[in-house]
C-alpha positions, 0 to 999 in steps of 0.5 A, a space after each residue: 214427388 209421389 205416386 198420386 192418391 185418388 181422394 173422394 172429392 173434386 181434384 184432390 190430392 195429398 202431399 207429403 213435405 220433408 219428414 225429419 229424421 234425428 228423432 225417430 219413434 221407435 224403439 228396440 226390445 232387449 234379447 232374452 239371454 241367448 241359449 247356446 245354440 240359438 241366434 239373434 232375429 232383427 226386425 228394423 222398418 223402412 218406407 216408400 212414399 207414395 208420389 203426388 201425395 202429401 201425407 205430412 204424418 203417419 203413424 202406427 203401432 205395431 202390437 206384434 211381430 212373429 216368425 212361423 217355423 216349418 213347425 210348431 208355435 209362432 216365435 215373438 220378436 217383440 218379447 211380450 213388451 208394449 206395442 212400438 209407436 212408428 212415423 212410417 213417414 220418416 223412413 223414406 230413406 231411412 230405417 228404424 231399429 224395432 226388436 231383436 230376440 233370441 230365435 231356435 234354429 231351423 226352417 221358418 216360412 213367414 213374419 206375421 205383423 200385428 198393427 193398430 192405432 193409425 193416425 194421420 195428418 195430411 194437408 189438404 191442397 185441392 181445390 175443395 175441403 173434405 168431410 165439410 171439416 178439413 178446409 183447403 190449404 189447411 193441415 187436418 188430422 184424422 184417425 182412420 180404420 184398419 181394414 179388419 182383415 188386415 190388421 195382422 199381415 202375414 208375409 210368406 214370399 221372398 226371402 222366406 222360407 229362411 233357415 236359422 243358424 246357430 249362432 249367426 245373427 239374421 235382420 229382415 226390413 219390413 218395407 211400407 208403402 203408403 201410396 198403397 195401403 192409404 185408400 181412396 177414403 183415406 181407410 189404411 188397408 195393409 194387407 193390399 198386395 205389394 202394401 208391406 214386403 220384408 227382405 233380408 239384411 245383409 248377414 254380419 260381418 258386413 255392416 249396414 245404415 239398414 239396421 236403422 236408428 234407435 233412441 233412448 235414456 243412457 242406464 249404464 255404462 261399461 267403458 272397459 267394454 266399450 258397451 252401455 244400456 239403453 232403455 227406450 221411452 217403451 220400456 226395452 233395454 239392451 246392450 249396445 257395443 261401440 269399436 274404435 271406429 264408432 262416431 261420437 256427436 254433438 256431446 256438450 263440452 260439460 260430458 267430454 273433451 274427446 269423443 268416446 264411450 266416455 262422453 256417456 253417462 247416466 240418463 242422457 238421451 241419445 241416438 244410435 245407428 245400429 250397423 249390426 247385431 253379434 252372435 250374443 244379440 249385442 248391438 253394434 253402434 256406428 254412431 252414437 248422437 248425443 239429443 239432451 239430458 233427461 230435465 231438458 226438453 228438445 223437440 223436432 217438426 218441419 217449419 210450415 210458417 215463420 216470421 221475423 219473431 217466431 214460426 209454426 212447425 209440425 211435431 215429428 218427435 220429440 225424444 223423451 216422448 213427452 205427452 205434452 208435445 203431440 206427435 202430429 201436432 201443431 206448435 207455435 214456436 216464439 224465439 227468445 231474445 238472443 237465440 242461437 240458428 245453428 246446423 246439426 252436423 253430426 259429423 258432416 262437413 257442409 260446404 261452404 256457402 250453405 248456411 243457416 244462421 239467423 230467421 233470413 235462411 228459414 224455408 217451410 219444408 224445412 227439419 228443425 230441432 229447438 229447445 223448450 224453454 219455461 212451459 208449454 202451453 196446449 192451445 188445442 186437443 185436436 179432433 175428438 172424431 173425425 177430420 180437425 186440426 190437429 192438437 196445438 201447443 206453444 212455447 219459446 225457444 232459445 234455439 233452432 238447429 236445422 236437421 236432415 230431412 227427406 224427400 222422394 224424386 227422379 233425377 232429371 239430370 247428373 253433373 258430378 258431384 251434384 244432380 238435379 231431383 224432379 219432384 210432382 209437387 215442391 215440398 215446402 207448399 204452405 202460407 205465407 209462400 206460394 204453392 205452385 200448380 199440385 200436378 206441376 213438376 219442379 226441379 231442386 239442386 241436390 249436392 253430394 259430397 265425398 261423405 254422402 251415403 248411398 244405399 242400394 245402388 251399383 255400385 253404392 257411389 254416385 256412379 251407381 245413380 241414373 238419370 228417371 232413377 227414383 230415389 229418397 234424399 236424406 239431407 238439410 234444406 238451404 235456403 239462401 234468399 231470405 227464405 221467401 222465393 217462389 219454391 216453384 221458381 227457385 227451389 232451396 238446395 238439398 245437401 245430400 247426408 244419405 241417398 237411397 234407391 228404389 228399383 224399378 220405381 216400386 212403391 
């Protein structure tokens, strides 16, 4: 599904599975108060994977984000507030909201980006282990080197130089892609040509899903407004304004009967699509998804194993950002008698036949949200130097909700409402399950239907799509055959929630 990944040793290869999207690991900073004639700047962050390789996890830190007027000093976006953890690798066909800041006009001619603190997860499918340590078939975590010179990557060409305007909000979309800057010795090296490029955000009024998600802890709320604070896991608040066409989801009965500004309260948890930004740096919601209370504890991870009384997931996020559950860990989840296998809609009507209701229809690959119950208990602290499994931790569930994922492919072949995604290496690739041939193309089903989103086509329908087009499919994985079918054979259906496109396959 990926651009290949040369690796230094025999046959190797990387890849990467499904990665979640309900609980991204970025945050926003609030803009300072607005002067009279300056105008919001958004940064938000996308990803294109890279194909034949299977990187499970990447995340970085972005220390610094500023612009550089024609003129004078550097202007920050992240206002001096700590540093913004990223999963760049759930971003495939998503973004993820960063920072928006008060910006003087005029004529700037670059973003400088700083990044530190790499960690990577990857699952070693080839045929030998690597460094003597990471065995095959197995999942090993590796914190690597930024190449010095690239540790800040200063981005001058297109669409800068830009002219900021008074009062008119502008976003940017700082695009990774992993398959360039991951290197042969696994090294991240950013600041490789073509390894981040930024584009523009459409200018309002126009909305868009690019502005990307958000997550927080309710501070307050303005129902005659229709605004509330957010305060992120880093520390950054601002304001965020809902309108009547605002969707409210997956709020408990104990917040609301009706869906609306009032179902907010003080210190729930939730995610926000931001669609805009105003004039006045208030953000605009097009979705407000309810994730937990502050005392309750929910994490996400993709299944690579299960059984009958529990599973083993890869932690991808977890809301609250608890240290207790490391990102990029392991977790061996033990159901609890009685638990609840639901789908988390959000808002999006599944077709009948589709269903996830009990451990028959679990598949690895998969995107699941479950809740803790009573403690967690660490069963390792992953590698101290070096490659080694990554930190573990167990605990029991009550309940497993399965979430959208995503997955990067080529269409092989259209037949409205449905198409078919081509992929190098079948995602859910893990024991007990057989992994087909790693350079081996396999064939998925992707159903589409008339809520399904689609970005960066011609037009943005399904019309727009082409068969060799490269796109990532932001959707839930069924299985219907007891979760233990060849995946190579017989792989499960996607139910596409957003599509987006890849021009000219530019990774």
């Amino acid at each position: 599904m990926r651009k290949s990944l040369s690796l230094p040793f025999a046959a190797a290869a990387v890849a990467s599975l499904l990665s979640g999207c309900g609980m991204s690991n970025v945050t926003s900073t609030n803009p300072t108060s607005p002067s009279g004639d300056s105008a919001p700047v958004s940064i938000s962050m996308t990803d294109d994977p890279p194909q034949g390789v299977q990187v499970l996890f990447f995340q970085v830190s972005l220390m610094d984000a500023s612009l550089t007027p024609a003129s004078g000093s550097p202007v920050s976006l992240l206002n001096g507030n700590t540093p913004i953890q990223i999963d760049v690798t759930q971003l495939q066909a998503l973004s993820a909201f960063l920072s928006t800041a008060n910006v003087s006009p005029g004529s700037y001619t670059g973003l400088s980006l700083t990044f530190g603190s790499p960690l990577l997860v990857i699952f070693n499918a080839s045929d030998s282990s690597i460094a003597s340590t990471c065995a095959v078939g197995s999942v090993c975590q590796l914190t690597p080197t930024i190449d010095d010179d690239s540790a800040t990557v200063n981005l001058t060409s297109a669409p800068f130089p830009v002219t900021v305007s008074a009062n008119s909000p502008l976003g940017f979309l700082v695009d990774f892609h992993l398959n360039t800057i991951i290197q042969s010795d696994l090294s991240v090296n950013l600041g490789v040509t073509n390894g981040i490029t930024v584009g523009e955000l459409p200018p309002m009024p126009t909305p868009s899903p690019r502005f990307g998600f958000l997550n927080g802890t309710v501070e307050s709320v303005n129902a005659s407004q229709n605004q509330f604070t957010l305060q992120t896991p880093w520390g950054r608040t601002f304001t965020i304004e809902a309108s009547s066409s605002t969707m409210f989801s997956d709020f408990p009965s104990s917040a609301c009967t009706t869906a609306g500004i009032a179902c907010l309260a003080q210190n729930q948890v939730v995610q926000v699509q931001i669609s805009g930004i105003e004039s006045g740096g208030i953000l605009m919601a097009s979705q407000v998804t309810y994730l937990q209370e502050a005392s309750q504890q929910t994490v996400e991870g993709i299944i690579f194993s299960y059984s009958a009384t529990g599973m083993k997931i890869l932690l991808r996020g977890n809301p609250t950002f608890n240290s207790a559950l490391p990102l990029g860990g392991v977790a061996s989840v033990t159901f609890a008698t009685g638990t609840t296998f639901s789908v988390d809609a959000d808002g999006f009507t599944i077709p009948s036949g589709l269903t996830f209701a009990g451990v028959e229809n679990l598949t690895a690959g998969q995107t699941v949200k479950v809740n803790v119950q009573g403690s967690l208990t660490s069963t390792g602290t992953g590698p101290t130097s070096g490659w080694g499994p990554p930190p573990s931790v167990s605990f029991t569930t009550n309940s497993v909700q399965l979430e959208p994922g995503q997955v990067t492919g080529n269409i092989s072949a259209l037949a409205s409402p449905d198409f078919t995604l081509q992929y190098s290496v079948w995602p859910p690739c893990w024991p007990p399950l057989p992994c087909p041939n790693i350079v081996a193309l396999v064939s998925t089903d992707v159903q589409t239907t008339s809520q399904t989103t689609y970005m960066g086509f011609d037009p943005d329908s399904f019309s727009g799509l082409a068969v060799n087009g490269v796109v990532s499919v932001n959707g839930w994985l069924f299985e219907e055959d007891n979760g233990m079918m060849d995946p190579a054979v017989t792989p499960p259906t996607i139910l596409a929630q957003t599509v987006s496109d890849h021009p000219n396959a530019v990774f």
